[in-house]
C-alpha positions in Angstrom: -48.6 76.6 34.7 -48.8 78.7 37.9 -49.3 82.3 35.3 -52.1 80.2 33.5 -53.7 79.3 36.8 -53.7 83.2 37.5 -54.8 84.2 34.4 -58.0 81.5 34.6 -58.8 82.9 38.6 -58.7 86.9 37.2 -60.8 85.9 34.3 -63.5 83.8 36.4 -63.5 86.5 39.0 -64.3 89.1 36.7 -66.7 87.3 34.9 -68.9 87.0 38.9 -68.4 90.9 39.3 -69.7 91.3 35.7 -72.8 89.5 36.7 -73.3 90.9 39.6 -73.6 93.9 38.2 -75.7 93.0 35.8 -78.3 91.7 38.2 -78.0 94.8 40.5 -79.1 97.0 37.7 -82.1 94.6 36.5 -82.9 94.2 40.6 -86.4 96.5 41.7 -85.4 99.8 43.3 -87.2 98.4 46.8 -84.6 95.8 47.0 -81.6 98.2 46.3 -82.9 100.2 48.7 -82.9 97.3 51.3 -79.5 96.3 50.1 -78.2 99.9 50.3 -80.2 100.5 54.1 -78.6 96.6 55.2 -75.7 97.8 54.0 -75.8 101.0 56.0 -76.8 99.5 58.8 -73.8 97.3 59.2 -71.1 99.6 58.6 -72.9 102.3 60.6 -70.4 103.1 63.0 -67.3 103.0 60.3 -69.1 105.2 57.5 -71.2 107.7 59.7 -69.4 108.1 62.8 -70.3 111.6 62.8 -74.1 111.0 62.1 -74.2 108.8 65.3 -72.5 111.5 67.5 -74.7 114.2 66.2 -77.8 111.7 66.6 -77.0 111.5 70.5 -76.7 114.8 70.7 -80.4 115.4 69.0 -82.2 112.6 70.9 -80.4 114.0 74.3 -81.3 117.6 73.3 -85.0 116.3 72.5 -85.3 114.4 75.3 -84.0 116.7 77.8 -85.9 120.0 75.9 -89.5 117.3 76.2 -88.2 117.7 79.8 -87.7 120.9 80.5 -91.5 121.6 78.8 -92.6 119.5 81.3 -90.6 121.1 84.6 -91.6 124.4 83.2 -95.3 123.1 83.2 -95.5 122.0 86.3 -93.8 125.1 87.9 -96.5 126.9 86.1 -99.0 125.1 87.9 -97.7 125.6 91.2 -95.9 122.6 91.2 -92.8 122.2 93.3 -90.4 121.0 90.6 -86.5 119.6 92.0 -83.6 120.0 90.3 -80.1 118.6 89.6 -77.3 120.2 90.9 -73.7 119.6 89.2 -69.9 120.1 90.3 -67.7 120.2 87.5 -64.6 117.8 87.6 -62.3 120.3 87.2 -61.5 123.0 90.3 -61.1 126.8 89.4 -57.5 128.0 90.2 -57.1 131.7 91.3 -54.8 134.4 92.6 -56.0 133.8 96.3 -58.0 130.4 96.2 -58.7 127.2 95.1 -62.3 126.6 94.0 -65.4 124.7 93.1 -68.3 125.9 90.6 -72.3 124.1 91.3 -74.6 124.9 89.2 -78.2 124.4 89.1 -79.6 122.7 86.1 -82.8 125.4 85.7 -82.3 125.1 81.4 -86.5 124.5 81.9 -86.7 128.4 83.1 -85.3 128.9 79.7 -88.0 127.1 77.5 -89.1 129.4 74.6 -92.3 128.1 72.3 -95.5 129.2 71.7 -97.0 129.2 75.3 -93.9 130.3 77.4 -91.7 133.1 77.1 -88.0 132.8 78.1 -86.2 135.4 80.5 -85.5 139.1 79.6 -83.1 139.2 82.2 -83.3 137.2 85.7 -82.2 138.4 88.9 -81.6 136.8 92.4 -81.9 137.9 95.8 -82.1 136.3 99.6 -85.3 135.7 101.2 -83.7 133.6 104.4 -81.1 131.4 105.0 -82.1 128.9 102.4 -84.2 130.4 100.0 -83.4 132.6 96.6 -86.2 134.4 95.6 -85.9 134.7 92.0 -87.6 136.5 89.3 -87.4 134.8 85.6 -89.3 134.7 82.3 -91.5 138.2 81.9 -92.2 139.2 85.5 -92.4 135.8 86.9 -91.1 134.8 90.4 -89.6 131.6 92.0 -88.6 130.6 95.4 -85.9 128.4 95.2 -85.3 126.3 98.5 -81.1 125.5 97.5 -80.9 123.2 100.6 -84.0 121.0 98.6 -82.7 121.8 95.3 -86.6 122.6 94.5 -88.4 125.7 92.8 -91.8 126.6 93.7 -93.6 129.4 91.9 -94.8 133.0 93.5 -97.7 134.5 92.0 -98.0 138.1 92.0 -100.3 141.0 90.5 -96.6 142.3 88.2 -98.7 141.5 85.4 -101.4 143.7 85.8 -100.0 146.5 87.6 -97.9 147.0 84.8 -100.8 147.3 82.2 -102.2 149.6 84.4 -99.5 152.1 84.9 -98.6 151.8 81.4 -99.2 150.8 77.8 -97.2 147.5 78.7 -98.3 143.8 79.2 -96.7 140.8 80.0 -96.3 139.6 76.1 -95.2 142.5 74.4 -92.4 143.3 77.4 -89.9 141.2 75.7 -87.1 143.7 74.3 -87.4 145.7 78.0 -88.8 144.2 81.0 -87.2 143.6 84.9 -84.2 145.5 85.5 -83.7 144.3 89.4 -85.1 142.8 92.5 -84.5 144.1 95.8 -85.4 142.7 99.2 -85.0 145.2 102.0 -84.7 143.9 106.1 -88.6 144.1 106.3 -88.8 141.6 103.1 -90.4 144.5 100.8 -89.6 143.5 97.7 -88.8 147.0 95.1 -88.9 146.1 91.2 -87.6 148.4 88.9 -88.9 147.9 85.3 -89.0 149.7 81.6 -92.8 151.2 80.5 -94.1 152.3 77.6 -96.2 156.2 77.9 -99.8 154.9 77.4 -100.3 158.1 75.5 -97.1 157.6 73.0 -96.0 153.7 73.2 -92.5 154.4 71.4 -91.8 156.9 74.4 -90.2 154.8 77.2 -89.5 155.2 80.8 -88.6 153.6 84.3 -91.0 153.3 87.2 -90.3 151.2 90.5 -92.8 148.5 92.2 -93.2 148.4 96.2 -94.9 144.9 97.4 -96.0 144.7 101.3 -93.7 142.4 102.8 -93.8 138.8 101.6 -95.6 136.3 102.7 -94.3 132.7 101.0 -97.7 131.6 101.5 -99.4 134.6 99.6 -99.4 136.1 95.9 -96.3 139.1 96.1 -98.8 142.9 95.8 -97.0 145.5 94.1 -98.3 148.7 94.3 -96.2 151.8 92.2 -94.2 153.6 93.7 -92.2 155.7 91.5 -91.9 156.8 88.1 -90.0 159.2 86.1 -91.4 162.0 84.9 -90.9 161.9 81.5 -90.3 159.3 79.0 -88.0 159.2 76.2 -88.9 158.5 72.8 -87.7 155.9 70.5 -84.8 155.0 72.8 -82.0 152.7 73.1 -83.0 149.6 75.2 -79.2 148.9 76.2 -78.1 151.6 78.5 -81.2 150.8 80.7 -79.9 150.3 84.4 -82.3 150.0 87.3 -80.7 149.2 90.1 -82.1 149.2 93.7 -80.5 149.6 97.1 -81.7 151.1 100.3 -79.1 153.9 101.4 -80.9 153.9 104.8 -84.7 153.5 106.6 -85.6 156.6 104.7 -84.5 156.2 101.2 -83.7 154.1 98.5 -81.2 154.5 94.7 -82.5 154.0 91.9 -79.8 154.2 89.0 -81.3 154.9 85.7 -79.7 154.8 82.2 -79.4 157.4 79.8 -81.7 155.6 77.2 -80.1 157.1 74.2 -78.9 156.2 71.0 -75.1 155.6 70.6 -72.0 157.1 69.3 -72.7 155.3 66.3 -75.8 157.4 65.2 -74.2 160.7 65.8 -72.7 163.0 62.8 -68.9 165.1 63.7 -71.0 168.4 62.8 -73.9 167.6 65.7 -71.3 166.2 68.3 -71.6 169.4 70.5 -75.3 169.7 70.7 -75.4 166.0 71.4 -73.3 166.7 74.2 -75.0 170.1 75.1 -78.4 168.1 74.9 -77.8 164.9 76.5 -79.6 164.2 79.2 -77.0 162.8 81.3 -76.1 166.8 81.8 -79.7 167.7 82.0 -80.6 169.0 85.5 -84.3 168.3 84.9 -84.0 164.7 83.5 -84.2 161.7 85.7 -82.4 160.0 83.1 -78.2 159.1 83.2 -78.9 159.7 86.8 -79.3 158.0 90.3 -81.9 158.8 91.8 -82.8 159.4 95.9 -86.4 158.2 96.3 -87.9 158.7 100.0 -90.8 156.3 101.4 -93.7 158.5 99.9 -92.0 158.2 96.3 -90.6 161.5 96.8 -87.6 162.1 94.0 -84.5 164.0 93.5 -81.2 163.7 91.7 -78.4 162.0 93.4 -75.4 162.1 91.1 -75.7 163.5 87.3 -73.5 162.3 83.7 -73.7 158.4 84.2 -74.2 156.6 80.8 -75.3 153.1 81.9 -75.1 151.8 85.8 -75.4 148.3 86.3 -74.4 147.7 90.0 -74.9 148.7 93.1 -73.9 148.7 96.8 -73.3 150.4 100.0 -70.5 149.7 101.9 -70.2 151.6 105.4 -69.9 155.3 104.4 -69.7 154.6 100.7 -72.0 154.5 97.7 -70.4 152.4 95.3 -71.5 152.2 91.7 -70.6 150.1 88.7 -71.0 151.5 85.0 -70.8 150.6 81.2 -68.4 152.8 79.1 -68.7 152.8 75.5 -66.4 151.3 73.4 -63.8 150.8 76.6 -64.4 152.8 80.0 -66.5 150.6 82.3 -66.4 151.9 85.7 -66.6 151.9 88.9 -67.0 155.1 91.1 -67.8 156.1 94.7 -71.3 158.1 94.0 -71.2 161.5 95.7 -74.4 163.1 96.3 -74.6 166.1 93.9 -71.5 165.2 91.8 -71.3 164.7 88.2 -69.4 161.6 86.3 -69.4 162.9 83.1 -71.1 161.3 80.4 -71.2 162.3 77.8 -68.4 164.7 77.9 -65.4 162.4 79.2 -65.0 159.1 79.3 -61.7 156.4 79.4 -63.6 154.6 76.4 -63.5 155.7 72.7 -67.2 156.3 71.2 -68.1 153.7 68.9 -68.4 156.6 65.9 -64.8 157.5 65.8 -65.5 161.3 64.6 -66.7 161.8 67.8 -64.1 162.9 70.7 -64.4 162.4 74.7 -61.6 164.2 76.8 -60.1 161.2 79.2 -58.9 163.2 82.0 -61.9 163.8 84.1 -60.7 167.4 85.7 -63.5 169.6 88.0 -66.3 169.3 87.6 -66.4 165.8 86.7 -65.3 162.7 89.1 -62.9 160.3 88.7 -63.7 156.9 88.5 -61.6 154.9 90.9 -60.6 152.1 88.5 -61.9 151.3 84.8 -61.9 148.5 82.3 -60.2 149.0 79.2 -61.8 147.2 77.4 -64.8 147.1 78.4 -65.9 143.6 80.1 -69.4 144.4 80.3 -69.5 145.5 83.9 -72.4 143.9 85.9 -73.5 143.5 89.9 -70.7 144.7 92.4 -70.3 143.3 96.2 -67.8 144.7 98.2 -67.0 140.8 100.1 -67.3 141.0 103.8 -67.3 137.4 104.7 -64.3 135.6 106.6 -64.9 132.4 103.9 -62.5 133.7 101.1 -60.6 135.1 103.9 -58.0 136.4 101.0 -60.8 138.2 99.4 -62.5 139.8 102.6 -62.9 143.9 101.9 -62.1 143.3 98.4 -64.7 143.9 95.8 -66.3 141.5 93.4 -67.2 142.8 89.9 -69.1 140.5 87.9 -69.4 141.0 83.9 -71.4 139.8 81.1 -69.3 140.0 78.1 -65.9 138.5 79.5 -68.0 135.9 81.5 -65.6 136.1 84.1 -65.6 137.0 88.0 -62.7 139.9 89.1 -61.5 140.5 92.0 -60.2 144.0 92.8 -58.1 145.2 96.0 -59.9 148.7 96.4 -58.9 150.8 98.9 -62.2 153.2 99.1 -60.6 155.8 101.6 -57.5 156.1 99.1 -59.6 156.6 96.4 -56.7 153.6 94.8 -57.1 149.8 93.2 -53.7 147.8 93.3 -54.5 144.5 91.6 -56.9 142.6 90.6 -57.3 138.9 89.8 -59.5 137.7 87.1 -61.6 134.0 87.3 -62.7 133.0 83.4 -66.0 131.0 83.2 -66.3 131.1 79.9 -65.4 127.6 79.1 -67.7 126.0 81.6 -69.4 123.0 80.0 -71.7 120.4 82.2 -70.4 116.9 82.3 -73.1 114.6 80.1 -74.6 117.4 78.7 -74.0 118.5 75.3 -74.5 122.5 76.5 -72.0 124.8 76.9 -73.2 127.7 79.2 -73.2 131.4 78.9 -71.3 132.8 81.6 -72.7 136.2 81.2 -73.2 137.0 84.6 -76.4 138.7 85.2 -76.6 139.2 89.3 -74.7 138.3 92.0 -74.7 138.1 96.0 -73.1 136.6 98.9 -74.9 134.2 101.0 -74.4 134.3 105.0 -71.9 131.3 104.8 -70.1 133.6 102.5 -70.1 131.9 99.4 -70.7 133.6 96.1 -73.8 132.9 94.0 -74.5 133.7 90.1 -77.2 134.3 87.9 -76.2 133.9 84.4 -78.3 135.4 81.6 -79.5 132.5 80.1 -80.7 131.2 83.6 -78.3 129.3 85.3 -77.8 129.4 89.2 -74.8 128.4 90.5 -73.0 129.3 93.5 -68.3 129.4 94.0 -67.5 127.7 97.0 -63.4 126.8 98.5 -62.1 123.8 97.3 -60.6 121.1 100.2 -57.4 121.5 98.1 -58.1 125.2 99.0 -54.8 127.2 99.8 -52.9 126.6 102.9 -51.6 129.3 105.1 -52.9 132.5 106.2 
């Protein structure tokens, strides 16, 4: 009796399923497709669970982008514009000290539609106590008052003293642009930047922009105030440097990049007139040089064979330089007046076409570097640290890099000539809590405030600044 009952259930329930199929098919499509949404609907978070983390993701992404427009509008319009600053939950552990990371949320400096154009490369540097000035976008500057987490726009004339010095504007700039800000004691502010020859606009070059000192309360007037005397046609926009420090009340350096194509682009049979003609070991090139510029805009050649300096800074008696190697190499040197470093005859890295051969050792009459990357961490701003906050970093010297998107620290002792460690901090994996972005920690420009703590500019426009953690390191 029980199998018949069975038997009489399977039948009958088969019978319902058979005729509620057949009245799906006969239904109108509109009401399967309110079915099939109902059904959806209910079983959202068991079917789709990936759907609904991705649709967070796109409505915060919206949202915060419909933000950004509008910070970035309002900064436009001379708008003072606050913004949020973040501690990650997690402290950096070093060598020498236990620390915290802030960064700035400035994403809306990033924006790039149809009516603003995002940053070539920013740089930072310190107007006072408590205020960055900063440049961003295409020769744009901002004064950001970090104790009122608030940005307030500087005008300037940039735009149009670049047209008029070259065949440049502030649209077509993109690919070259800003290479540094500097601010000297008497708040000049110097401005190196990439031209185009009005005469040939494929034929590029470096020229330098002096403002009088600045006045918050006034538009920043640059007037130029050096240039170098030849251009270089069709070049590589990589090796570009452009650094700026003043070497004394006289003079500033200016270090300029080689601007030429790579390794990569060079045959084995033309390797020796490439290295015969480059003009890195051209006496009567300003390029692959630094260069001594007096306060009439007077020029000469401080050191010779650099392929691609990216930092910067004077410590006491010593010129200190950083530089990109090839494929490896990345230095940094003590820059002699009237010495050569040279590119492109030696070098520790290997040239990306590997037919062509450098000699490592670098004998008379080249210079040594004092320590090098291999490989290459895409060497940025150096600081020799001279604060008492990191007290176990004081006189050691803080390379920043683009590619590794780490900080080093490097015990350099200049008057040896000799490194002896080093101690690397990875930022690479930084991501901001409730934010879906991950930042890149290529590390554009650095400096040290007068509290002594370290601050960051990261290429895709993040300010942020290392400071000890209270879990800091005991002991001396």
């Amino acid at each position: 009796m029980n199998y018949f009952k069975k038997k009489l259930y399977l039948f009958f329930i088969l019978i319902l399923i058979s005729f509620l199929i057949i009245i799906f098919i006969i239904l109108p499509p509109s009401t399967k497709s309110n079915i099939h949404n109902a059904y959806n609907n209910k079983f959202k978070i068991i079917t789709h669970p990936f759907k609904l983390i991705y649709d967070k993701k796109y409505n915060y992404n919206h949202k915060n982008y419909k933000r950004n427009i509008i910070k970035r509008e309002k900064l436009e319009n001379n708008q003072s514009v606050t913004v949020n600053k973040y501690e990650l939950e997690d402290e950096i552990i070093s060598g020498a000290h236990v620390l915290n990371l802030n960064i700035y949320d400035t994403e809306f400096l990033s924006i790039d539609d149809n009516k603003y154009i995002p940053s070539n490369m920013p740089y930072i540097d310190f107007l006072d106590n408590e205020t960055i000035l900063m440049h961003y976008s295409i020769g744009n500057f901002a004064l950001f008052n970090y104790s009122e987490n608030s940005f307030k726009k500087i005008q300037s004339n940039y735009c149009s003293i670049i047209k008029k010095h070259s065949f440049n504007d502030c649209i077509n700039e993109t690919e070259f642009g800003i290479r540094d800000i500097f601010l000297d004691d008497n708040h000049k502010l110097y401005v190196s930047s990439y031209f185009s020859s009005k005469n040939d606009p494929a034929c590029k070059g470096l020229m330098v922009f002096e403002s009088e000192p600045i006045d918050i309360n006034n538009p920043i007037i640059f007037k130029l105030f050096y240039k170098t005397p030849s251009c270089v046609k069709e070049p590589n926009p990589d090796p570009s440097g452009g650094r700026i420090q003043r070497i004394d009340e006289n003079n500033i350096l200016l270090s300029i990049g080689d601007f030429q194509p790579s390794h990569t682009d060079i045959l084995k049979e033309n390797e020796q007139e490439y290295k015969n003609n480059h003009v890195s070991q051209n006496p009567n090139s300003h390029f692959g040089k630094t260069i001594l510029i007096d306060n009439q805009g007077k020029s000469s050649i401080y050191t010779m064979g650099n392929r691609n300096p990216q930092g910067l800074y004077i410590k006491e008696k010593y010129i200190i330089g950083s530089e990109h190697g090839p494929n490896g190499g990345d230095e940094i040197n003590i820059l002699y007046q009237g010495r050569n470093y040279g590119w492109p005859v030696v070098s520790y890295g290997f040239a990306y076409n590997e037919d062509i051969e450098m000699s490592k050792s670098h004998e008379y009459p080249y210079e040594e570097p004092i320590y090098y990357f291999s490989p290459s961490i895409g060497i940025s701003e150096i600081i020799v640290y001279n604060s008492e906050y990191f007290k176990r970093w004081t006189n050691k010297t803080l390379v920043a890099s683009l590619v590794s998107n780490s900080l080093y620290i490097v015990n350099i002792d200049y008057d040896k000539k000799h490194a002896n460690n080093m101690d690397k901090i990875f930022l690479g994996d930084i991501t901001i809590k409730d934010n879906f972005k991950s930042l890149d920690f290529r590390i554009r420009d650095m400096k040290v405030s007068n509290d002594g703590k370290i601050w960051l500019i990261t290429d895709d426009n993040y300010i942020s600044y290392i400071e000890k953690s209270e879990n800091d390191f005991k002991g001396p």
